[in-house]
Structures are given as structure tokens and as C-alpha cells.
N, C-alpha and C positions, 0 to 999 in steps of 0.2 A: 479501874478494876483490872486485877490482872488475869488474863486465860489463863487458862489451864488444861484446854483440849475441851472435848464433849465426852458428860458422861457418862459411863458405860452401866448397864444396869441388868439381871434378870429377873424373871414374874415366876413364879413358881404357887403351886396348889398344897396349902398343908391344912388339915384339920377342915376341910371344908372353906378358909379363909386362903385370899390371893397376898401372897408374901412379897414384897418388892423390893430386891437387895440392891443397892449399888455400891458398886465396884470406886474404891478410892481414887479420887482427883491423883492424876499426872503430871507435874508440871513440864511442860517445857526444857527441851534440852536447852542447854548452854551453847550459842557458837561457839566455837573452835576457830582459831587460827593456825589454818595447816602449811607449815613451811615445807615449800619443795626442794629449796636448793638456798644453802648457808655457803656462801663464797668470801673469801679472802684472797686481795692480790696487793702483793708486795712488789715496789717499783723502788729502781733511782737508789738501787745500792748494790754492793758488788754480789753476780749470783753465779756462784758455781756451779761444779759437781756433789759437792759437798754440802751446800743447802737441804735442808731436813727435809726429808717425805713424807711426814707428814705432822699435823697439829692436833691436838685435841681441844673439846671444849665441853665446857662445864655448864650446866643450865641447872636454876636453879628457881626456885616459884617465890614468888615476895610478897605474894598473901597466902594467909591460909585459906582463903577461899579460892586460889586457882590450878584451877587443873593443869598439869603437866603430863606428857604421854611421849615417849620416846618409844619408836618401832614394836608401837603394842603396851610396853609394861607402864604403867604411872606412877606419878611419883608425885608427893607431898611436899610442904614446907618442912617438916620435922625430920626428911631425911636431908642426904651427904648431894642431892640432887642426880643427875642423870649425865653421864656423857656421851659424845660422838665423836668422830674422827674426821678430821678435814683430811683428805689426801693431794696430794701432789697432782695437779692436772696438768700442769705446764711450767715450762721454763727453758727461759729465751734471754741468753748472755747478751745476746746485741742488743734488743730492747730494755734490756736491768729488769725485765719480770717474774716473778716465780706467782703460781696462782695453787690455791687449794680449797677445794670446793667438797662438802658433804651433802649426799641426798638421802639421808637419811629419814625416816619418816618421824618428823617433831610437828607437835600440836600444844597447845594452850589456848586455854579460856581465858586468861588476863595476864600480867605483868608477871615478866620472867627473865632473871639477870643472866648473863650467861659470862663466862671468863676463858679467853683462850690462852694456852699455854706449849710453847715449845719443852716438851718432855718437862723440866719443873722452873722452867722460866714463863711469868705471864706476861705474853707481849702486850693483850690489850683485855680490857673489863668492858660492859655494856651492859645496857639493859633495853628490852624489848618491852613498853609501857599500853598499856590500853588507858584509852583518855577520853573523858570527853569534853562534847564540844567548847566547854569556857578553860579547858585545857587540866581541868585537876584528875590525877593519876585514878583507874576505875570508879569513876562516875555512878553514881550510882541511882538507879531509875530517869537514865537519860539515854535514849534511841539513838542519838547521834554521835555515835561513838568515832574514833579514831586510834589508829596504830602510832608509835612514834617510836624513834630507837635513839639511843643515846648510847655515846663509845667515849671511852679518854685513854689513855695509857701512857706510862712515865718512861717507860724505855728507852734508852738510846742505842743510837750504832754503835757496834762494837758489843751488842747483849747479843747472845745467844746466836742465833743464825742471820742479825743482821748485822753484815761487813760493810766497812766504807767504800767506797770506792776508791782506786789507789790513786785517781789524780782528778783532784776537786779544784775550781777555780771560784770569783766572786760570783759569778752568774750560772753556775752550777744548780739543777735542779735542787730542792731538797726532798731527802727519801720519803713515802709516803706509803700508807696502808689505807688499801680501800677494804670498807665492809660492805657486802652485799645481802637480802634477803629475802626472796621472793617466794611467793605463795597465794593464798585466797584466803576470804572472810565475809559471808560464807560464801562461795562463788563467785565473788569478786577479786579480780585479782591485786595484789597488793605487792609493792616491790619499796623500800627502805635501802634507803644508801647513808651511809659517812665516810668521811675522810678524812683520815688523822695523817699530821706533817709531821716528821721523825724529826729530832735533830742532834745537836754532839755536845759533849762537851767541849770546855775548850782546847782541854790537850789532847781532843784526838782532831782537831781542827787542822789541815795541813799549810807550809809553807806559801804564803800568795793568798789566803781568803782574807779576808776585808777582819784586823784588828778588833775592829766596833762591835763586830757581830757577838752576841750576848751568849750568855749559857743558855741553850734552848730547850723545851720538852717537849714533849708530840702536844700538838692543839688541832681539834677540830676545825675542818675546814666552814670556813663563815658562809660557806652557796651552799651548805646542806641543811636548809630550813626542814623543820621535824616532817616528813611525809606521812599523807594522812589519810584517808578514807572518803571521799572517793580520792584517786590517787592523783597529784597537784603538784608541778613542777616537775617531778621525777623522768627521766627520759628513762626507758626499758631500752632501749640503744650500748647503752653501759655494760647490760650482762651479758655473757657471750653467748651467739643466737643458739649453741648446741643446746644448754639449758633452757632458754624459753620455748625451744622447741618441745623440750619433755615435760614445761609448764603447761603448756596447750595441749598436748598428748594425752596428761592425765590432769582430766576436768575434775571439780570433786563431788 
């Protein structure tokens, strides 16, 4: 049987007779997953002064039963969805990093796709999934729920703001985009990683890298097993401690 709260009722005197109204069943809010901090960091490509300042991103609801809420206003499946801004947090030539993080205040009750885009390039697409436990996408009348994100992106270097680097060998890194997403649910903290491998095509392949090497597209990295509720395998070591500091700072 499901709760509903306790219900609320008043007694009142009419006519000589005791009248007993109650007040309509409540049910139960919906948890929320409140994202505190949406980070994106790009490595292992060439990063200037001319790397963009910043990214947007698109969130978008994939039932029509869930709630979306960006900085107060919500939003439905039947709109254009909601977006945010990653900003430029860092960037560091000598390490090939450029990082852009939004704290924006985003919330959902269930599964919610999001797509980031360099001004009308999309570097990477994903979805933020509520699941449960036997892993099918919102579970429905089952308590043991779990978070899971999924990212892919067809990009190559040489799109938009990602540059090659100008001298690549066989054993050369390959470029990489980490996604980050940490938050709570409900009060539980909850951190989601992937990592997606860039790669080239062939003619932008420089003189000296190994022949063999195939026409490549970005592939999730295979050590990001979906992270889940309570949270399992994920090291919080990854995000950088300024933000889990303002995770801890504002409890929900």
C-alpha cells in the first residue's frame, strides 16, 4: 500500500449535527536529483589562447513523467528543453587541459538527455538515466533505484575547438574528454564520471604514427562502469577539491 502522509481533517458543529471534513490525500514528493556541479575537461590536444570560453548545454527530459528544473524555471518533455553554460575554469598549455564547469542549479526526478555544443558544433550527447536495480531505465514501484550516465560523441580533432597537436608520435596520448557530475539524491551524495577517447581521421594523422592505426571515433572509456547509488567504484579524487568543497558547503 502506498503512503500518502497522515490525514488531515476538521470537526465542525452545523445543524445541531458534528460534520467531519477531510482534507484531500497528499502524496508524496518526488526525489529530486540535484546537480551541483556539471564539469567538462578536455585533455591531450593542442590548447591555446583561442580555445572557446565557454560551452553550452542542452538538457532535455525523456519521459513525460519527469520533472526538469533549471535555476528555478521547469520544463517539460513537450518543450525545446532547458540550457546552461559551461564556463572556462582553466587552462594549462603545458598539461594540454582546458576545463569548463557549470553550477548552475539543475534538478530531475528521472531520466534526462543533455547535449553539449561548442556555439553550433556538438561535441558530445549523453544521458543521465534513473534505473533500477535489475537495470531497466525508471523502474517503476522499485525502492532501489540507481543513477547511471551515458556519453558517446562522433567528433574528431580538428572539429570546432579541438586542435591537434602539432607533433604526434606512435605512443602519443589520445585526446580525451572527461565528463563529470556531482550532486545528491536525496542527501546522498552522488558523483557519475565518463570518458570518451577522441580520435582522427586519417589525413589528419601526421607523418611517423603507425600506418595500421584505423579511422577512429571517440569511444567510451571501458573502467567507467555505470555509477550507481549508493556510490561504487567512483573515486571523488577526480573532481577538483574547489568544487567538492562547495558540494559539502551546500548540503541539500
Amino acid at each position: 500500500m502506498v503512503q500518502v502522509g497522515p490525514l488531515k481533517s476538521s470537526v465542525s458543529k452545523e445543524n445541531g449535527h458534528t460534520v467531519v471534513r477531510h482534507a484531500p490525500c497528499q502524496p508524496r514528493s518526488l526525489p529530486w536529483l540535484d546537480l551541483r556541479v556539471f564539469y567538462v575537461r578536455v585533455s591531450k590536444c593542442e590548447i591555446d589562447g583561442s580555445t572557446t570560453e565557454r560551452l553550452s548545454v542542452n538538457h532535455i527530459p525523456l519521459y513525460p513523467d519527469t520533472l526538469l528544473e533549471v535555476n528555478g524555471v521547469r520544463t517539460s518533455i513537450n518543450s525545446s528543453g532547458a540550457s546552461t553554460t559551461l564556463g572556462r575554469d582553466r587552462l594549462d598549455k603545458k598539461s594540454e587541459e582546458a576545463t569548463f564547469v557549470s553550477t548552475d542549479n539543475t534538478r530531475m526526478t528521472g531520466s534526462v538527455k543533455f547535449e553539449v555544443f561548442d556555439k553550433d558544433v556538438l561535441i558530445l550527447s549523453g544521458a543521465v538515466d534513473l534505473c533500477s536495480s535489475n537495470g531497466f531505465v525508471e523502474g517503476s514501484g522499485n525502492h532501489d533505484q540507481r543513477w547511471r550516465m551515458n556519453c558517446e560523441s562522433d567528433i574528431t580533432i580538428g572539429t570546432g575547438f579541438l586542435k591537434a597537436k602539432q607533433f604526434m608520435g606512435p605512443d602519443s596520448e589520445m585526446p580525451t574528454i572527461e565528463v563529470y557530475i556531482a550532486g545528491s539524491f536525496p542527501g546522498t551524495p552522488i558523483i557519475l564520471t565518463k570518458t570518451l577517447h577522441l580520435g582522427f581521421h586519417k589525413e589528419q594523422m601526421r607523418k611517423g604514427m603507425l600506418d595500421s592505426l584505423p579511422e577512429y571515433e571517440a569511444t567510451e572509456s571501458q573502467e567507467d562502469a555505470p555509477s550507481r547509488l549508493p556510490l561504487q567504484g567512483v573515486s571523488s579524487c577526480d573532481i577538483p577539491p574547489s568544487y567538492l568543497k562547495q558540494l559539502s558547503e551546500n548540503p541539500e
